[in-house]
C-alpha positions in Angstrom: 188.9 133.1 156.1 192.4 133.1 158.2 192.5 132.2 161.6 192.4 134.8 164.0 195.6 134.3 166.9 194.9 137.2 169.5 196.8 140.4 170.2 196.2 143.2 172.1 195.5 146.6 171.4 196.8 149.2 172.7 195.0 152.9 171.9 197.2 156.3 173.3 194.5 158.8 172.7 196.8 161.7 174.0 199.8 160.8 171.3 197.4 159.7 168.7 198.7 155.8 168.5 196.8 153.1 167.9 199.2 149.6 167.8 198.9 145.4 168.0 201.0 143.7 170.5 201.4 139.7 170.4 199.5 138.3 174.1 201.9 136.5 175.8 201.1 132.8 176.5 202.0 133.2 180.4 198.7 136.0 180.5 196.4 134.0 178.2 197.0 130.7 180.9 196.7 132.5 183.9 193.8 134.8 182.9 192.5 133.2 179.4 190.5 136.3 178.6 187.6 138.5 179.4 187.3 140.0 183.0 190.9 138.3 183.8 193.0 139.6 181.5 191.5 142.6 181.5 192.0 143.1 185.2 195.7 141.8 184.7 195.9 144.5 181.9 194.5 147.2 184.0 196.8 146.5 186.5 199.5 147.3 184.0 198.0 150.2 182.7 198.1 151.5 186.3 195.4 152.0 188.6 194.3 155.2 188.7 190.7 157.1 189.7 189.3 160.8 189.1 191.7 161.5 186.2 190.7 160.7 182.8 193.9 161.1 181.3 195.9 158.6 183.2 193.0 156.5 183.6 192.6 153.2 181.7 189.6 151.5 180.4 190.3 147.6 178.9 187.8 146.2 176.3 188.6 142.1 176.6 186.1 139.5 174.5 185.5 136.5 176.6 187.9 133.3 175.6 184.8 132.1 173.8 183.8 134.9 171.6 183.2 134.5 167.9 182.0 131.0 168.0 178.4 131.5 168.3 178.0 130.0 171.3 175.0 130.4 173.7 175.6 133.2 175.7 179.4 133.1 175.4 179.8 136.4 173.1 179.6 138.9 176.0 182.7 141.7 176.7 184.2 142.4 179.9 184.9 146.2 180.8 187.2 147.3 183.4 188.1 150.6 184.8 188.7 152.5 188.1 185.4 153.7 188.8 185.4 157.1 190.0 182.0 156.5 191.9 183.1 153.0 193.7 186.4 154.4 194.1 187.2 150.8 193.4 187.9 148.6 190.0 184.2 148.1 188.3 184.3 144.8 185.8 180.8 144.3 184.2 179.8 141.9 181.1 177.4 143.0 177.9 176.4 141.4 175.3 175.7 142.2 172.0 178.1 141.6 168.7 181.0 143.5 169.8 182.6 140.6 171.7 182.4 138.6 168.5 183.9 140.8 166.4 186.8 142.0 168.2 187.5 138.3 168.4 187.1 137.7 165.0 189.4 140.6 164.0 192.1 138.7 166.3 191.7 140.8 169.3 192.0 139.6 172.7 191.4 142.9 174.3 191.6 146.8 173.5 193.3 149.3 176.1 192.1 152.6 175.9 194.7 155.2 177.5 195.5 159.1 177.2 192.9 161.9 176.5 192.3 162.7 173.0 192.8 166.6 172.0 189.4 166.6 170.0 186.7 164.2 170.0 187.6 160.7 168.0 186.1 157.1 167.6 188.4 154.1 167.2 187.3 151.8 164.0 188.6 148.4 163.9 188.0 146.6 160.3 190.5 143.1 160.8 193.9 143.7 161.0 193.4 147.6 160.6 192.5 150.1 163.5 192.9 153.9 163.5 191.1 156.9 165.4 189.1 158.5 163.3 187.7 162.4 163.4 183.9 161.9 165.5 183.4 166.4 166.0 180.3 165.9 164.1 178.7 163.0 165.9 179.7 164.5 169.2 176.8 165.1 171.6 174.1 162.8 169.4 171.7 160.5 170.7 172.9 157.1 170.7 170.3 155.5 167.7 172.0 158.7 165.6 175.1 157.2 166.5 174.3 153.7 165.7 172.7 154.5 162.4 176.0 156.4 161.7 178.1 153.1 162.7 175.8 150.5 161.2 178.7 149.5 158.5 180.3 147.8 161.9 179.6 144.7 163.1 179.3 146.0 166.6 179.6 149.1 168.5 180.2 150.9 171.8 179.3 154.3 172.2 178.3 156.9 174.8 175.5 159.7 174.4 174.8 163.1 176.1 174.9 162.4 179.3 178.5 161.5 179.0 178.9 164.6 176.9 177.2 166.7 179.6 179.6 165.0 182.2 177.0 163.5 184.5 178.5 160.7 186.8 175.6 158.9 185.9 176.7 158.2 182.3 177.4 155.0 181.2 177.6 153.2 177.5 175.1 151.6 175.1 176.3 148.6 172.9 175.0 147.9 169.6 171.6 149.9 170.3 170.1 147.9 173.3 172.7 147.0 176.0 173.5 149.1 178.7 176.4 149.1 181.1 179.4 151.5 182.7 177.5 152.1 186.0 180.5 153.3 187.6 180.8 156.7 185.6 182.4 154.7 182.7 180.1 156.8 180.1 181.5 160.3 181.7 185.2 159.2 181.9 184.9 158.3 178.2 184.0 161.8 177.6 186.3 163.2 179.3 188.9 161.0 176.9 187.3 162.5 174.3 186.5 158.8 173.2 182.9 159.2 171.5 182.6 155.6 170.0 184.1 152.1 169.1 183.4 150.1 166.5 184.7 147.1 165.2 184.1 144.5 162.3 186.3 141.1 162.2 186.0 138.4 159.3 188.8 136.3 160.7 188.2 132.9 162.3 188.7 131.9 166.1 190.7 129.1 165.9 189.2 125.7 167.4 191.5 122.5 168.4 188.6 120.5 168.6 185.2 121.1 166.6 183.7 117.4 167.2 184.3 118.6 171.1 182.8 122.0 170.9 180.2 121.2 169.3 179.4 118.6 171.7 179.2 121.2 174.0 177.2 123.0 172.4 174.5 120.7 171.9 174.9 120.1 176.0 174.3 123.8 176.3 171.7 124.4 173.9 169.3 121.2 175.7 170.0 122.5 179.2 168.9 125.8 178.0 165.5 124.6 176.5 164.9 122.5 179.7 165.3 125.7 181.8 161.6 127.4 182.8 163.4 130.5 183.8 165.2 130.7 180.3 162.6 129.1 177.9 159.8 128.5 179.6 156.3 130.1 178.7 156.7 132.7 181.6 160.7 132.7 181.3 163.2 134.9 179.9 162.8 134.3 176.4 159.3 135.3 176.4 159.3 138.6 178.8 162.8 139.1 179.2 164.1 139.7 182.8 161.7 141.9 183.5 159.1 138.3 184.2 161.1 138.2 187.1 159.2 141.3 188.7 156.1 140.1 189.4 157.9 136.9 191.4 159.9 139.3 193.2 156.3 141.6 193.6 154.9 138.4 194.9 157.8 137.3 197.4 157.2 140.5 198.8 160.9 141.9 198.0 160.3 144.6 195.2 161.6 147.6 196.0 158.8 150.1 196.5 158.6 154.0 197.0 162.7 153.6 197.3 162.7 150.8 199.4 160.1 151.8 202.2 157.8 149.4 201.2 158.8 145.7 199.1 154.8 145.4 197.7 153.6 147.5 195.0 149.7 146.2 194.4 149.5 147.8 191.4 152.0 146.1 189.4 149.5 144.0 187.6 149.3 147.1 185.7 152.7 147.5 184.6 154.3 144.0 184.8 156.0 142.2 181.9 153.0 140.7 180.3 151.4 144.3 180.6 153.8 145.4 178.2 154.2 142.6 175.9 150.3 143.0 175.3 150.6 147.1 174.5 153.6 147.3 172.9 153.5 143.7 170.9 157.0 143.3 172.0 160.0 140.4 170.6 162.7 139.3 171.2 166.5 140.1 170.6 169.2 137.7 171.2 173.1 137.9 171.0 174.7 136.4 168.8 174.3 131.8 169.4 172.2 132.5 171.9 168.9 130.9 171.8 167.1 133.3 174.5 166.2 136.4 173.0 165.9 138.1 176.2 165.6 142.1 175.1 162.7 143.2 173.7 161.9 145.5 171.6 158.5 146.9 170.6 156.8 146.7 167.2 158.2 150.4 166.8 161.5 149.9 167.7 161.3 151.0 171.2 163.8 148.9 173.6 161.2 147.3 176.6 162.7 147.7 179.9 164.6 145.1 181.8 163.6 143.7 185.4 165.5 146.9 186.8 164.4 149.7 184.0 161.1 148.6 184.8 160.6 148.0 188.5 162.4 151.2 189.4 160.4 153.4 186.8 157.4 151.6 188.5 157.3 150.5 192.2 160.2 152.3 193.3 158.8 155.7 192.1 155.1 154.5 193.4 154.1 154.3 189.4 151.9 152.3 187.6 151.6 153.8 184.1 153.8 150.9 181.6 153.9 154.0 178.9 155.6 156.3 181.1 158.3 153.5 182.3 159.1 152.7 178.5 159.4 156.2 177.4 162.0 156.6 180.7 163.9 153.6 179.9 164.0 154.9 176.0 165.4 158.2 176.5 168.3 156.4 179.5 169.0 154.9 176.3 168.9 157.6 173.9 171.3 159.6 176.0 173.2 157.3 177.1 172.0 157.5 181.0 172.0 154.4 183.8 168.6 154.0 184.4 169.3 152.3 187.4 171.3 155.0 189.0 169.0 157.6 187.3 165.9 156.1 189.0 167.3 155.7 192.3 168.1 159.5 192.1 164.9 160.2 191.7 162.8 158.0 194.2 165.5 159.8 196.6 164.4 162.9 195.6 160.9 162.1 195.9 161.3 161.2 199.4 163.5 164.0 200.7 161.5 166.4 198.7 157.5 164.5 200.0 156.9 165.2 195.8 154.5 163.0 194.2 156.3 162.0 191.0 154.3 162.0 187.7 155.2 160.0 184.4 155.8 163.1 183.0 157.7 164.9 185.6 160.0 161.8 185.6 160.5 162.4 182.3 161.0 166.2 183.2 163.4 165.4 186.1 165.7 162.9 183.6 166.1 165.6 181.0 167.7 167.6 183.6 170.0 164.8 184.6 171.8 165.4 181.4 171.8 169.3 181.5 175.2 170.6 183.4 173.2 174.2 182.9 170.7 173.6 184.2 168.7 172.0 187.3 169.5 171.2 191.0 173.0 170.7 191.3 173.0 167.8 193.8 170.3 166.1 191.7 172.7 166.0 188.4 175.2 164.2 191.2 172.9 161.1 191.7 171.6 159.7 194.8 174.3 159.6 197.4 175.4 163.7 196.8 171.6 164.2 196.5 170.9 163.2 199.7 174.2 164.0 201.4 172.9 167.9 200.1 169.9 167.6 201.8 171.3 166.3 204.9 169.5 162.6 204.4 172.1 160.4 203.7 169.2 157.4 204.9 167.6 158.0 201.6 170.2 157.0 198.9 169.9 153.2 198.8 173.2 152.5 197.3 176.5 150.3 197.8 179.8 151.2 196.9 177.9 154.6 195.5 176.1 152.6 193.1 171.9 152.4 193.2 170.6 149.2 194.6 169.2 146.9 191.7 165.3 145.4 191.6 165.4 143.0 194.8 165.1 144.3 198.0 167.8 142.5 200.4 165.4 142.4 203.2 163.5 139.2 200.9 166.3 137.0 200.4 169.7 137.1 202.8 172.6 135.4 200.3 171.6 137.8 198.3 171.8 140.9 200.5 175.6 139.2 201.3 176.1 139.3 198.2 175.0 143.1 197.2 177.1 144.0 199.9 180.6 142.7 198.9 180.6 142.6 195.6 183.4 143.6 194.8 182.1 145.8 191.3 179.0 147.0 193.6 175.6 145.7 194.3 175.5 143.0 191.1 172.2 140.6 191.7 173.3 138.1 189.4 177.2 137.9 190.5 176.8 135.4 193.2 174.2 133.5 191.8 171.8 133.7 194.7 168.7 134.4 192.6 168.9 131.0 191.6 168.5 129.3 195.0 166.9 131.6 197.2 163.9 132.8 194.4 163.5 130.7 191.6 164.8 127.7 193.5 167.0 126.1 191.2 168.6 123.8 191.0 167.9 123.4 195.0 166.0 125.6 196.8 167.4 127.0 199.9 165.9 129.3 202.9 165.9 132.8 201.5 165.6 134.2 205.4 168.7 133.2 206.9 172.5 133.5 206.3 173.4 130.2 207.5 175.4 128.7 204.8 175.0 131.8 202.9 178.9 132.7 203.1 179.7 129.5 201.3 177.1 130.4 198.6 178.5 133.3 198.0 181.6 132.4 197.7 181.1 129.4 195.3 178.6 131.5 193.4 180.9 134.6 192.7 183.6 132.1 191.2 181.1 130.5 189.3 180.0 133.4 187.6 183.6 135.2 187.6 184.7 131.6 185.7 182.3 132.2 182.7 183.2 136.2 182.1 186.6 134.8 181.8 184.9 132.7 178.9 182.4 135.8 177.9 179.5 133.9 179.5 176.6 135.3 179.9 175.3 135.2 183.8 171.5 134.6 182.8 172.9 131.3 181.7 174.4 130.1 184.7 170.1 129.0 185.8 170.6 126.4 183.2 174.4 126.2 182.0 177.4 124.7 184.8 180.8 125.0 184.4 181.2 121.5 183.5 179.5 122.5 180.3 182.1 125.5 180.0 185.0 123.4 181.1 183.7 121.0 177.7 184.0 124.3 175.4 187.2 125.8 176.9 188.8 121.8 176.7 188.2 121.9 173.0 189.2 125.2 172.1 192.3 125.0 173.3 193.2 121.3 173.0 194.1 120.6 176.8 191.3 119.3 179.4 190.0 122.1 181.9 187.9 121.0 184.7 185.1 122.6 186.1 187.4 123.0 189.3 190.4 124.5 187.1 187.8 126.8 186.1 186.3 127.6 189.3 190.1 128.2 190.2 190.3 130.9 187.3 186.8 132.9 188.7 188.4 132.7 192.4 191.5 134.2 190.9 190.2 136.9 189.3 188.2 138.3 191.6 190.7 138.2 194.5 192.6 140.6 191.7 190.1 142.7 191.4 189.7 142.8 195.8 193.8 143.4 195.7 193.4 146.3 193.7 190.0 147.8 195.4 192.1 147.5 198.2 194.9 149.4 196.8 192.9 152.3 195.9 191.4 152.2 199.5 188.4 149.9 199.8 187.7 148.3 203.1 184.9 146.5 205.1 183.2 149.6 205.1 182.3 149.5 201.7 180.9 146.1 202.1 178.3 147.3 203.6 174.3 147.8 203.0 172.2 150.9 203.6 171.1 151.1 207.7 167.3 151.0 206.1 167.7 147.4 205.9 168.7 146.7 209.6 166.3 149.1 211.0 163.4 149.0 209.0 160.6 145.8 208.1 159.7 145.3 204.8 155.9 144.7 203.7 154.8 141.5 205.5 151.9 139.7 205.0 150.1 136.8 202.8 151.8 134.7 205.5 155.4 136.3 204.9 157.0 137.9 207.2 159.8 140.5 206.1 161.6 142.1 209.3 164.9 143.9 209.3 167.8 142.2 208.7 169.7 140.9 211.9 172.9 143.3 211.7 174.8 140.4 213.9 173.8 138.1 211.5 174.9 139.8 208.6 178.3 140.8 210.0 179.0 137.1 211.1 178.5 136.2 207.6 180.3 138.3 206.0 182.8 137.4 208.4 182.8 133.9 206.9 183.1 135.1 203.5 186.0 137.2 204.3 187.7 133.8 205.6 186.7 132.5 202.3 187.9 134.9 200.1 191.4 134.9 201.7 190.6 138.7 203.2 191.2 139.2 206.7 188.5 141.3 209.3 189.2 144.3 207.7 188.2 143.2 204.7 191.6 143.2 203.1 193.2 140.7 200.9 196.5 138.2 202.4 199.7 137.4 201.4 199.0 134.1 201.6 196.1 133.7 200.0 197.2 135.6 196.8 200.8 133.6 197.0 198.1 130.5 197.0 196.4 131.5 193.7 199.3 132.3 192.0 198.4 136.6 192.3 200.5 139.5 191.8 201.1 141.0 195.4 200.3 144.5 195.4 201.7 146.1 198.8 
């Protein structure tokens, strides 16, 4: 098999053109792939929200994609969200990463708006839009069956058809992501799918050294309870993390006015494994098959899928929150944000939600015809309709994820500025303050919080440079990365040069939020939390969060992050790392 050198490709869906550019050496050292390149890309592309034609969307592998590597095949995607107003980056796994690597792709840029609707098929060196009228509107697994000849696949289902904001995409039949209206925006492109096979090889400088690392990952990875351990990820998937969250008294209950659902014992992650004799699916080189799937071939839900389809709608049926989470999937909807909408509804509304009316109310979420108006909106317009704006739990516009921030304070810091919205594992604070690895730290304050934060985000930002998957980072450091990265490219990287990378890319991402008019405001968390206890008891004791304290923290981070009060990146700090200033 040749090796495979990148390029980039770019798509113009309004002219029809679909061409290979060479990556030019400076991008690749500044930004060696995934989340920073496709941030320096977008930047190119122009930064643009609300208008699909002039909007980009990048596709970029992490450096480390197509070399089977644990956790290291994940994609980056970028675009102006049009519900954070802001640049959204998020990583998903699957094969895709892999074999847009493999066909010697560094990244895909998706411009223009397509007259009718078309899918882009990559096969190697060959890529074309191809006529996709007839697939248009289909579920997702009737699109999947129609792409199986691809290695991997991205595609979006009827919600994006329908044009509801909260449309994301599905990747190769059981990962979800796009929470920023990505799914929608695609439509509106006309962009129904891509596909992609690769038989090329990524080349390696040094294989003794890689797989050295590899071996170094693979052993921290078995020694990890939260990854491989009987209770862990491998075995439940993330949704064993909701009866530790249940039991720290921080699950989001009844949307968020209570963090204790007694009943979960009836719905938790063993729960389901027992009725629906569930396995696992992994991504490619990865040795914890964290999905799973049921003996039919129903996906299981995640920690979020299944704690908002549960305790945040006050629901204890494990039926009725798989068959939710498999038809977000089939039509191509964020459960997430589809959840929240509906536990906000709930509350405004005093309805007492059935499994079946949930079903009912998501069905209408993907009817433009049809339905309350404010409800096919999602949370935030919901509630804005109703005059309640208290009762969307959301950051940036995006639904709050399965941890309450009342239960743990780094990571309520850490909801609040990410910089892609509320993101529980982009800061890392899951490991410290609730499993307690590898140190644990005092989930009820935000001393020192700022700093772990700060350190966390770059962490995590480092490996989706690499296409690292986050899970990993409970067991896997970037000293580990820094040993791949050294011998794929043949020069040594430090875990500090790496670190250096993460802190650079998301200062990018901050200059261009701020660009399109982010501020401290938007780092922000829902007044619930500052007003309002959580449940206490068993000895724990869950009171509003201290709004004093939070601001002084996040005044820290800003000092960290090289922002000033308002939130807003500096001169300096970008003339420090080496950034782009945008004025």
């Amino acid at each position: 098999m040749p090796q495979q050198y990148p390029s980039i490709l770019v798509v113009d869906l309004t002219a029809g053109v679909v061409r290979r550019s060479p990556l030019a050496a400076e991008l690749s050292l500044q930004a060696p792939g995934g989340a920073g390149l496709a941030g320096m890309f977008l930047e190119q592309a122009g930064l643009t929200v609300g208008d699909a034609a002039s909007a980009a969307v990048c596709f970029f592998p992490g450096r480390l994609a197509g070399l089977a590597l644990p956790g290291a095949g994940h994609l980056a995607v970028q675009f102006c969200s049009p519900r954070t107003g802001g640049v959204v980056s998020e990583m998903v796994g699957g094969r895709m990463a892999g074999a847009l690597a493999r066909a010697g792709l560094a990244g895909v840029v998706v411009t223009g708006q397509a007259g009718r609707p078309c899918g882009l098929a990559i096969r190697d060196d060959a890529a074309g839009l191809v006529d996709a009228g007839p697939l248009w509107g289909q579920p997702t697994d009737a699109l999947f069956a129609a792409l199986g000849a691809f290695d991997g696949a991205i595609v979006i289902g009827p919600a994006a058809v329908a044009g509801s904001p909260l449309a994301g995409i599905v990747v190769d039949r059981w990962h979800q992501a796009g929470r920023g209206g990505l799914g929608a925006m695609l439509a509106a492109k006309g962009l129904l799918f891509l596909a992609a096979t690769g038989h090329g090889r990524v080349p390696v400088a040094d294989p003794v050294g890689l797989a050295t690392a590899r071996e170094a990952m693979e052993r921290l990875i078995a020694a990890s309870p939260a990854l491989s351990g009987a209770c862990g990820f491998g075995r439940f998937g993330t949704a064993a993390l909701v009866d530790l969250t249940n039991g720290r008294r921080m699950l989001p209950t009844r949307n968020f006015r209570q963090t204790v659902f007694p009943e979960m014992a009836a719905c938790n992650a063993p729960r389901l494994e027992a009725i629906f004799d569930g396995h696992g699916v992994a991504c490619p080189g990865c040795p914890v098959p964290c999905r799973r799937v049921s003996r039919t071939g129903r996906s299981l839900p995640d920690v979020d899928a299944l704690s908002h389809y549960t305790a945040l709608l006050g629901l204890s049926d494990p039926e009725g929150a798989v068959a939710a989470h498999a038809c977000c999937l089939q039509w191509g909807l964020d459960p997430v944000g589809a959840a929240a909408t509906l536990a906000c509804h709930a509350e405004i509304s005093g309805e007492a939600l059935s499994p079946g009316r949930v079903l009912e109310l998501l069905a209408a979420l993907v009817r433009p015809d049809g339905g309350d108006r404010a409800l096919l909106q999602g949370a935030e317009a919901y509630a804005a309709a109703h005059s309640r704006p208290d009762a969307a739990l959301c950051v940036k516009g995006l639904a709050l994820p399965a941890f309450d921030p009342r239960g743990a304070y780094g990571l309520a810091l850490a909801l609040a500025v990410g910089a892609s919205g509320p993101d529980p594992w982009g800061a890392g604070c899951l490991a410290h303050e609730i499993l307690r690895k590898p140190v644990a730290t005092d989930r009820f304050t935000f001393d020192g919080k700022a700093r772990a934060v700060f350190l966390g985000e770059n962490a995590v930002a480092a490996t989706a440079v690499l296409g690292g998957c986050p899970l990993l980072s409970l067991a896997v450091t970037l000293e580990e990365w820094a040993l791949a990265f050294s011998s794929v490219v043949g020069r040594p990287v430090g875990a500090g040069d790496l670190a250096r990378i993460g802190e650079r890319t998301l200062f990018r991402q901050r200059l261009h939020n701020a660009r399109l008019g982010l501020a401290a405001r938007d780092d922000d968390l829902p007044e619930r939390f500052f007003v309002a206890p959580g449940s206490s008891g068993e000895g724990i004791l869950v009171p509003p969060l201290s709004r004093e304290a939070f601001l002084t923290a996040r005044g820290k981070y800003y000092q960290l992050r090289g922002l000033d009060a308002a939130g807003q990146p500096t001169p300096a700090r970008a003339a420090a790392l080496e950034v782009t200033w945008i004025p």
